[in-house]
N, C-alpha and C positions, 0 to 999 in steps of 0.2 A: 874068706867067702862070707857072702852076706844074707841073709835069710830074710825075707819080707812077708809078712802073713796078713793078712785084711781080714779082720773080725767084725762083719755088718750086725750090725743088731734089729732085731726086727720090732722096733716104734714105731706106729704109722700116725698119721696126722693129727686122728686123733687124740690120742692120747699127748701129743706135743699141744695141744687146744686146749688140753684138758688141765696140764704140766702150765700152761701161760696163765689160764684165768684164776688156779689157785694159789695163786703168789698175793700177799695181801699188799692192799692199797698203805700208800706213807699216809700217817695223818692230820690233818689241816694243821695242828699245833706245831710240827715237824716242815711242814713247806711254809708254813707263817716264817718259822724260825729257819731256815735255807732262805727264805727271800729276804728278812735285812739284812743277812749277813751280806751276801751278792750287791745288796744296793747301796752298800758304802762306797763300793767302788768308785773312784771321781779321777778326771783326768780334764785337762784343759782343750780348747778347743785349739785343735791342730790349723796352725795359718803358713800357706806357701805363699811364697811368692815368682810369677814366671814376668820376665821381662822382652817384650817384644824387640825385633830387631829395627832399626832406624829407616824408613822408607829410600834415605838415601844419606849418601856418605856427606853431606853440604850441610846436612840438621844438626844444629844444637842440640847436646845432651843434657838432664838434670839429675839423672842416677848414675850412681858410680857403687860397681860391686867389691867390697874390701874380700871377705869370703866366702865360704857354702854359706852362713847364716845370717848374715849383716851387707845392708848396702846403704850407702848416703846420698839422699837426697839436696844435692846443689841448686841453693838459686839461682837462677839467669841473670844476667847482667840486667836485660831489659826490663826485667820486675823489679832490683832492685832503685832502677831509676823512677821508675813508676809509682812504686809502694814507698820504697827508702827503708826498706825491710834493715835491721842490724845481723839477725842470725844469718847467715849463708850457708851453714850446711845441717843438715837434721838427720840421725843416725836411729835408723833403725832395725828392729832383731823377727827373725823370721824363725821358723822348723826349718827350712829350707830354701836357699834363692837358684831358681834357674834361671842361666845366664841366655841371650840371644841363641845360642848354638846348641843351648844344648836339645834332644831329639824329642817325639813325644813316644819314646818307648823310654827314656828316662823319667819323664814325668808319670807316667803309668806306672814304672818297680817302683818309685818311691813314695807313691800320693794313692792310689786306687787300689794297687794288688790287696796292702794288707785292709781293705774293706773286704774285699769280692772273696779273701780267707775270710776273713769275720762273718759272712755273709753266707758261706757254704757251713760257719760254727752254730750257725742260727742266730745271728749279732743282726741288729737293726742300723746301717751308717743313712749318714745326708754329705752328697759330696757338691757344693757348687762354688761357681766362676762370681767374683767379683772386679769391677773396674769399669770407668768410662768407655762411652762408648769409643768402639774403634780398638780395642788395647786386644785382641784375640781373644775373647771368652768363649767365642762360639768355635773357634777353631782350635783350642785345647779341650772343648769336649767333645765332638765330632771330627774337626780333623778333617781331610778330602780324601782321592781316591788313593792317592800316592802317602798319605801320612794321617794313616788311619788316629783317631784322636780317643780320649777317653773310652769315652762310652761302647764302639765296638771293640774293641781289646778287652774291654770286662765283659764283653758278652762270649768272647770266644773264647777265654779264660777258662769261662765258670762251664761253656760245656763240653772244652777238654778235659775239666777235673771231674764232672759227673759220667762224662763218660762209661757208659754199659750200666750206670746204673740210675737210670730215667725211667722210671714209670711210663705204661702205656698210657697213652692221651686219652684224654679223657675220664682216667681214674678219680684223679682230684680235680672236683667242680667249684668254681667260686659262688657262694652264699648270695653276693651282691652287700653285703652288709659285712666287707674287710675280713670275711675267713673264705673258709673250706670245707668240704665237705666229699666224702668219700662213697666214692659208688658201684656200683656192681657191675662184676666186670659185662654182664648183657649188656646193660645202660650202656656201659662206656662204648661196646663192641658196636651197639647200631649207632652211635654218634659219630664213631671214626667211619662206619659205612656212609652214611650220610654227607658226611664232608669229605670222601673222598667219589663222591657220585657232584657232589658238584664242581671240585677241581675237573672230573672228568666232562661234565658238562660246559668247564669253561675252555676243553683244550690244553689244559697244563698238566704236566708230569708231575707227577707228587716224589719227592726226594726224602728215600730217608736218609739223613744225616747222620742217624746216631751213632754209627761205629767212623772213628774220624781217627786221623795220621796226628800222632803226639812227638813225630819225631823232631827234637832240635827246638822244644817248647818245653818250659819248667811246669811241671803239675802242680798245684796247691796243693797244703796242708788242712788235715779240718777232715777232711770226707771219712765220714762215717760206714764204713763196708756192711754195716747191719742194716742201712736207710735204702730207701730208692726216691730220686729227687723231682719235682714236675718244676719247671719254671713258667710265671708267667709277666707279664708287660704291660703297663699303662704307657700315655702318654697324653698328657696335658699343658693348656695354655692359661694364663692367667694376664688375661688382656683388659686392661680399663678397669681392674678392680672386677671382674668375673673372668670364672671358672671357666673353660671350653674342653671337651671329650675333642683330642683330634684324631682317634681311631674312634669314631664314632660312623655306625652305621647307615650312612645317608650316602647320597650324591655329591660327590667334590663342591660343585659348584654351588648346593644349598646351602643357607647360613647355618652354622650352627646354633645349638639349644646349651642354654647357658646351664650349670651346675649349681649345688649347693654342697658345699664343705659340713658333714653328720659328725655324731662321735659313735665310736662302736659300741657293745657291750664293755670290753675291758679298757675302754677310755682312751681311746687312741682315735686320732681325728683321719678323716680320709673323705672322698670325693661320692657323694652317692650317685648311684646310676652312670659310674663309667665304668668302660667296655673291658673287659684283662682278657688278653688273648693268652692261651698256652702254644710256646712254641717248642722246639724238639730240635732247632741248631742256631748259631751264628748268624746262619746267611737269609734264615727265614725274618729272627727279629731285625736285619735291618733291612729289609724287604718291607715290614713294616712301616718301618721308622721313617723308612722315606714315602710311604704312603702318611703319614700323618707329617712329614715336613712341606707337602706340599696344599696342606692347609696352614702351617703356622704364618701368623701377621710377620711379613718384613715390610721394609721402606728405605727409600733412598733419601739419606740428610745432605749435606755439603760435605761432613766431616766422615761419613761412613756410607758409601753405595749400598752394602745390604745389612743394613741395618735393626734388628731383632726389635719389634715393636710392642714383644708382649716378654713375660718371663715362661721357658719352657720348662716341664720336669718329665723326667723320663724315670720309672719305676723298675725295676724287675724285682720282683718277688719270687721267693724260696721258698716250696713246700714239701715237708720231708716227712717222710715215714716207716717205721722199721716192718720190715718184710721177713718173709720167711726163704728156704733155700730154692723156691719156683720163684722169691722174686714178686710174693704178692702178698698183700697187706695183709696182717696177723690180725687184725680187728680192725671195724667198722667205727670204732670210738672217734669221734673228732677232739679228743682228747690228746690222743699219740700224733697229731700231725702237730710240727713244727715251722711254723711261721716265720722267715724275715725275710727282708729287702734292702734294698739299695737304692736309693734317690740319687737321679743325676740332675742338677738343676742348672739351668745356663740362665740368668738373671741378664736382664735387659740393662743396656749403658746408661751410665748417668751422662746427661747433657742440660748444656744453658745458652738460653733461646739465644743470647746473645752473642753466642757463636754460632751457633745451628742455623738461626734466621727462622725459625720454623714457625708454620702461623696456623690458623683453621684447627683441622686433624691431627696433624702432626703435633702442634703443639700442645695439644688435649693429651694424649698419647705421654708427649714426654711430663709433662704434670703427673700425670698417672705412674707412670716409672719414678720419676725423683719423690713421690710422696711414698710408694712402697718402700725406696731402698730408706726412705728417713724414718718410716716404722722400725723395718730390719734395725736400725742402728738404734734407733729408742729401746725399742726390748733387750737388746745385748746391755746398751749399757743401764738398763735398771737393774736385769738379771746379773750384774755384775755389782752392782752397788747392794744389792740384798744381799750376795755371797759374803761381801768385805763386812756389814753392818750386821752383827748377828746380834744387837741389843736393841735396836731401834726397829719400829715397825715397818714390813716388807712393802715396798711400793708393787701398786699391782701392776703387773707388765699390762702391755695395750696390744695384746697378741691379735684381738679381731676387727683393729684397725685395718690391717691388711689382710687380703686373701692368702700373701705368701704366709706370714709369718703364721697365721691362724690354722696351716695347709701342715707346718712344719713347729707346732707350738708342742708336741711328745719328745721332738729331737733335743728341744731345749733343756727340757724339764727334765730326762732321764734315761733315754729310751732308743739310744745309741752311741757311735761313732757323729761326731759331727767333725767333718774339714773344709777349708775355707781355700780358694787360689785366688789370689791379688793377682790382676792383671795388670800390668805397668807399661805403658805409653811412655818413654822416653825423654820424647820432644819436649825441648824449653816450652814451646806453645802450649804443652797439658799440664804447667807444674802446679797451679793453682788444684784442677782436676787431682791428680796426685797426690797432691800433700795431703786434701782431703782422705783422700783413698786409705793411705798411710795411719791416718789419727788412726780411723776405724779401723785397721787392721792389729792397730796398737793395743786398741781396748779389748777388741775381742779375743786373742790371744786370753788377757786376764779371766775371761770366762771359763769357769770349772763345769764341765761334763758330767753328768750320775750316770754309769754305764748298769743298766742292769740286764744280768748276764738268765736267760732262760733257763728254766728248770727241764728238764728231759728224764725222762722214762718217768712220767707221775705215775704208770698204771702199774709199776715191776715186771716189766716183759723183759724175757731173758735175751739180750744178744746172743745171733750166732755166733759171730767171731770170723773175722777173717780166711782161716784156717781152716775152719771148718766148713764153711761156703764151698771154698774151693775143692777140698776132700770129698763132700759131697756131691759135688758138679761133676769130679772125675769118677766116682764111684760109679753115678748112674749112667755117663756114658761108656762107658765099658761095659755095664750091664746092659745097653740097649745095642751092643755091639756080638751079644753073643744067639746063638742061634737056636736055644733052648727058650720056647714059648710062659715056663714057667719062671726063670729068671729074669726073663725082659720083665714080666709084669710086675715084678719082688718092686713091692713096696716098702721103704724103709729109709730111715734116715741116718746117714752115718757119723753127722757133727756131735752125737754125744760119745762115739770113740775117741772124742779127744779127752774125754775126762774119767777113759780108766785110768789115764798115768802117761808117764811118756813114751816115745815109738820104743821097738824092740832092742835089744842094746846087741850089740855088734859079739861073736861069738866063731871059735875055732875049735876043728875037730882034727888037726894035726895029729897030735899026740895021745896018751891017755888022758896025760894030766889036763891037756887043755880042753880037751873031751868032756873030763870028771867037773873042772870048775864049768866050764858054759855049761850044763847038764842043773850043777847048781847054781848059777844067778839068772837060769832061765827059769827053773823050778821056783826061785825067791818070787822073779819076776812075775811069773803066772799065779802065784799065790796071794801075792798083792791085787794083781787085776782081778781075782775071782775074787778076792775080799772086798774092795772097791763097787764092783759090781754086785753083791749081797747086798752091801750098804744101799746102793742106789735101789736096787729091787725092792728094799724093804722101806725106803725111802718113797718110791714112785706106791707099796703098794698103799700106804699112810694117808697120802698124798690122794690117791682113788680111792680110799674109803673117805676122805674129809669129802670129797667132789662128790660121791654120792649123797653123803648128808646134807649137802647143800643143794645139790639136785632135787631131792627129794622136799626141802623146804622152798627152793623155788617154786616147784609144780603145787605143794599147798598154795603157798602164799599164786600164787598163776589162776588156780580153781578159786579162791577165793575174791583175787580180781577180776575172775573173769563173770562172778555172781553180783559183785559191786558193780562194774562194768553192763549189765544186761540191765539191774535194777534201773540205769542212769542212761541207758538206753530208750527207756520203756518213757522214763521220767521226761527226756529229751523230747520223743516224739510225741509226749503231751502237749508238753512247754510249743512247740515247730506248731502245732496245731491248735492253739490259741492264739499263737502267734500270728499264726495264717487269719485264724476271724478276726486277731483286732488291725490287722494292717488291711481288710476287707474291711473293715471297720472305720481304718482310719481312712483309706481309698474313700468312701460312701460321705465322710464329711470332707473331707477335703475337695470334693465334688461339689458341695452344695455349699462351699464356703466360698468357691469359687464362681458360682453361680452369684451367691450373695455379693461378692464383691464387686460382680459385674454389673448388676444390678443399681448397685450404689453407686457406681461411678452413671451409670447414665441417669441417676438421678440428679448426681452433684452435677453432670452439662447439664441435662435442662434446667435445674436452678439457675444453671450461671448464665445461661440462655437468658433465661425470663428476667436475671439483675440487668444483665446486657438492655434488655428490652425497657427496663422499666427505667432504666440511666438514659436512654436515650428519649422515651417518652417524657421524666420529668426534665431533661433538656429543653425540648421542643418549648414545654410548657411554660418555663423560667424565660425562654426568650419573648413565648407570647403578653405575660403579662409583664418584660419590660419596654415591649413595642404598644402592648396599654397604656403602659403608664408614660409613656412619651408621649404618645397620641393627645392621653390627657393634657399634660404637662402643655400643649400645643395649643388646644383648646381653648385653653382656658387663659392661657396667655391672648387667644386671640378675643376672647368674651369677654376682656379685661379691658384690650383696646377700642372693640368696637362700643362696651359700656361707657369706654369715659367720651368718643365720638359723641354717642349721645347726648350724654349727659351735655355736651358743649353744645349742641347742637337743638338739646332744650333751653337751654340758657338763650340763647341766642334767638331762637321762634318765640321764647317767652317776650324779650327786649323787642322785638319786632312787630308784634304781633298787637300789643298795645294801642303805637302810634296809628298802624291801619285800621286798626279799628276805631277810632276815635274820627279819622279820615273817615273814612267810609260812613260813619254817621254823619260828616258835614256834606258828605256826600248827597247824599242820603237826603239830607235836608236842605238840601237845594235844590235837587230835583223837587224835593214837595211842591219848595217854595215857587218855582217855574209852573208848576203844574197845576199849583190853586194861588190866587190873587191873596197876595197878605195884606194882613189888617195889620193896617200899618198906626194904627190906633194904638195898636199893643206890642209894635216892633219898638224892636231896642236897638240901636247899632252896638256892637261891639268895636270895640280898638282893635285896628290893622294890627295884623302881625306880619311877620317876617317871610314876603313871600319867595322867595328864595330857598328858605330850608325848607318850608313848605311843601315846592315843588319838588326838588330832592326827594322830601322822603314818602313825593307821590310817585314820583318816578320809582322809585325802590318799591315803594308797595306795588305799582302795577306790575312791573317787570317782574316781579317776583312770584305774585298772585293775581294775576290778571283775568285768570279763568275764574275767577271768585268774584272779582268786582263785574264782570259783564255778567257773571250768574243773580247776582246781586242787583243787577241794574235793573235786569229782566225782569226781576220780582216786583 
């Protein structure tokens, strides 16, 4: 016969408030000293490889898989004609090779689950798809209807394992600046009113999801029964070298607003100003996902119909916090919340134009892709040569060459799980593509990971415990089962029955003897518990005499801020109202400086007016005086010709002017001579001359001056 006894003890909230805040803080030299130890930890970068099946059974093959973790890369006959290559076969080693068959629920147990554990431990992973375009990256992390692919299997995963213990929405609010912060449950209570007023304004059913069928599905490890967990979701593109929010709050059809990649306080890089939705199931985040797939860039190549034209990452973030047995946050500390996530990244195919054909966009496009993925490969292998070279100086990685690597530069440096899937194309026709693919998988393998593992419980809050959660759960529904008004209301918490000791130990009243010992190891038993319990009473009373003293010095030190405080008040609303005159202050010149400027400038046109004016007045003028000076120039050419006319023309009246006149005296004097009788007494004859020239150059004198010699005659 078994005896059960239930000894509630009557704690109430407070004092469990009271019991949390006086546990003292670890101190910084102690968490200094817990963080290097943690950040030894180093592990290599985890590389798969999955191998696509052959489009058709008539294709040439160039991988051959020897086992789980080695496959050989064959050259083609037709490359070795072409190239005249020697090596023919290239062997290389993976974590893991998946062969054509095998499913994507294999690929998921053995590549994602143990993230999405790491990820429920507070572990930060990066999980992404590498390989040419075409080789399946986007359908090993999505997957279709019938063969669900990475990414939802980790979402369904992670809220089967948190299952009943999710936070109401809205509890944990995102900062905008990569944390959290924690809110009252009012705040949270009108936001979920609010977003369930607009579901109902849009005609949709609101689902709760959170109580969900675990059967014939394996639960993760990791879950913390003291936490309650909020999950939430990005999703972005990184196309052409920028940033894109694709759950961003616009109209489909509007282009999007490009981002900028920040760093946060504790130095960890992230997207500013994109959207983190909190969801509450599976089926919501890819309700999501496909609202923001139907903004991501695809395109149609020759080599690939849907072709991924940007690089996508898909986030869930984990925000955890230990609660008490309602199930609600023990402190408002943004201290106690625990941060990680999960990056899913499906990375855009490498391609060459020369098989692509691609021209315009398209070809800009794959530029942009083979220049990020030749960043990716430049930063692994410098971050690989600085690990191997630890005498020579560190090359610096060129992490903000690209958006990706610069998105994903914490994962490198420390600050997770990082795993990689080789996507492999088969076809003889991708062996060049391939072998490339290969180097790079080869090298980054050699890359060492710094896992560093988060510290948890920095404030000393005491976990409930499993155990006691549940003890507790059953206590008070029994209690609100009974029909006594004063019991229902019995406030009390029953998780510290677990640390009188252990349950009642099993006891017989058959006999005397067996009567007499249960009698005594119940008496031992009970003597213990009441000892225990002394210990604790004088423990908790210790404990509320410290809490007074420090009460008592808060409310000093509270009256004394709050007289600093009113002083800086006072000071403030000085400081605001000088402030106020000199910005009226500055208002007033800035007015008339403005006036002034405007001033000036219609000074400076009319100056430029009047240059304008006076450029084209001395114009006018420069052409007048060289239409003068031509004129001259003209003139005087002509005073030149008509002087030397003259001058000939004196010559000439001078030479003539002579003989007629000499004529015209014999003229002259022959008339006398006709008109008075000469005394021939005193005549002389002269000797003939030459009457020929004579008449000549009387003929010439008349003709010339004829109006002279009859004025003459006259006389």
């Amino acid at each position: 016969m078994k005896s059960t006894t239930s000894t509630p003890m009557k704690v109430t909230k407070m004092l469990q408030q009271r019991e949390l805040r006086t546990r003292p803080l670890p101190s910084s030299k102690q968490t200094e000293k817990v963080s290097n130890v943690l950040i030894q930890t180093k592990e290599p970068l985890h590389v798969f490889c999955r191998i696509k099946s052959l489009p058709s059974d008539g294709d040439l093959c160039c991988v051959r898989v020897l086992n789980s973790a080695k496959i050989i890369l064959e050259t083609p006959f037709q490359v070795l004609d072409n190239k005249q290559a020697a090596q023919k076969e290239t062997q290389y080693v993976f974590r893991h090779v998946f062969e054509s068959q095998a499913s994507q629920q294999d690929i998921f147990s053995t590549v994602a689950q143990p993230m999405v554990e790491n990820l429920i431990r507070g572990h930060n992973g990066l999980l992404f798809t590498y390989g040419v375009t075409g080789s399946g990256k986007t359908y090993t992390m999505t997957g279709d209807a019938n063969h669900r692919g990475i990414m939802p299997r980790c979402l369904d995963t992670l809220f089967r394992t948190i299952s009943g213990y999710q936070a109401k929405k809205f509890i944990f609010k995102s900062d905008h600046l990569n944390n959290f912060e924690i809110q009252f449950e009012t705040d949270a209570r009108l936001e979920r009113h609010i977003e369930n007023n607009e579901y109902f304004k849009q005609g949709l059913e609101r689902e709760d999801a959170d109580p969900q069928d675990t059967c014939g599905l394996t639960l993760l490890q990791g879950k913390n029964k003291d936490n309650v967990y909020a999950v939430f979701i990005t999703y972005i593109e990184v196309y052409n070298n920028s940033v894109y929010d694709l759950l961003e709050e616009e109209n489909i059809q509007k282009s999007l607003q490009s981002r900028i990649i920040r760093e946060d306080a504790n130095h960890n890089m992230f997207v500013h100003g994109v959207r983190e939705i909190e969801i509450k199931s599976a089926e919501e985040a890819i309700e999501v996902f496909q609202t923001g797939q139907k903004r991501k860039r695809m395109g149609h190549t020759i080599l690939n119909a849907e072709s991924s034209r940007s690089h996508s990452v898909f986030t869930i973030r984990l925000a955890q916090a230990p609660a008490n047995s309602q199930e609600e946050l023990v402190s408002p500390d943004t201290r106690t919340i625990t941060i990680s996530q999960l990056s899913l990244v499906d990375l855009a195919g490498s391609e060459r134009s020369s098989r692509t054909k691609n021209t315009g966009l398209r070809l800009r496009e794959a530029g942009n892709i083979n220049k990020s993925l030749m960043t990716l490969r430049t930063c692994l292998a410098y971050l690989r040569e600085n690990q191997q070279q630890t005498n020579a100086a560190p090359k610096v990685i060129p992490y903000r060459d690209s958006k990706i690597t610069h998105l994903f530069k914490n994962y490198f440096d420390g600050e997770g799980q990082v795993s990689m899937i080789v996507c492999i194309n088969p076809r003889a026709e991708d062996y060049d593509e391939n072998a490339q693919v290969m180097r790079f998988a080869e090298m980054a393998q050699e890359v060492q990971i710094v896992r560093a593992t988060p510290i948890k419980n920095i404030l000393g809050l005491t976990p409930r415990g499993g155990k006691a959660n549940k003890i507790s759960k059953i206590a008070v529904s029994n209690l609100n089962k009974l029909h006594n008004a004063d019991e229902k209301n019995f406030d009390a918490d029953v998780r510290l029955d677990c640390l009188l000791g252990p349950s009642f130990p099993e006891y017989k009243i058959g006999t005397q003897a067996q009567a007499e010992s249960s009698t005594q190891e119940l008496t031992q038993y009970l003597q213990r518990r009441i000892e225990r319990k002394k210990a604790l009473r004088i423990d908790l009373e210790s404990k509320f005499d410290r809490l007074q003293l420090y009460l008592m010095e808060i409310l000093s030190e509270n009256s004394s801020l709050n007289c600093e405080l009113k002083s800086l008040h006072t000071s403030y609303q000085k400081e605001l109202h000088r402030l106020g005159a000199l910005e009226s202050k500055i208002r007033l010149h800035e007015s008339s400086i403005d006036y002034l400027n405007n001033k000036v400038k219609r000074r400076e046109r009319q100056i430029d007016d009047l240059k304008r004016q006076l450029k084209h007045q001395q114009t006018l003028l420069d052409k007048k005086d060289e239409e003068k000076e031509h004129q001259k120039k003209k003139f005087n050419a002509k005073l030149t010709v008509e002087m030397n006319k003259d001058e000939n023309h004196s010559e000439e009246s001078s030479t003539t002017e002579q003989p007629s006149a000499i004529e015209s005296l014999r003229i002259a004097s022959v008339i006398t001579t006709i008109s008075t009788p000469r005394n021939t007494k005193y005549f002389t004859p002269r000797p003939i001359r030459d009457t020929v020239g004579s008449d000549k150059r009387r003929r010439r004198f008349l003709t010339s001056d004829e109006g002279h010699i009859i004025k003459r005659t006259r006389i």
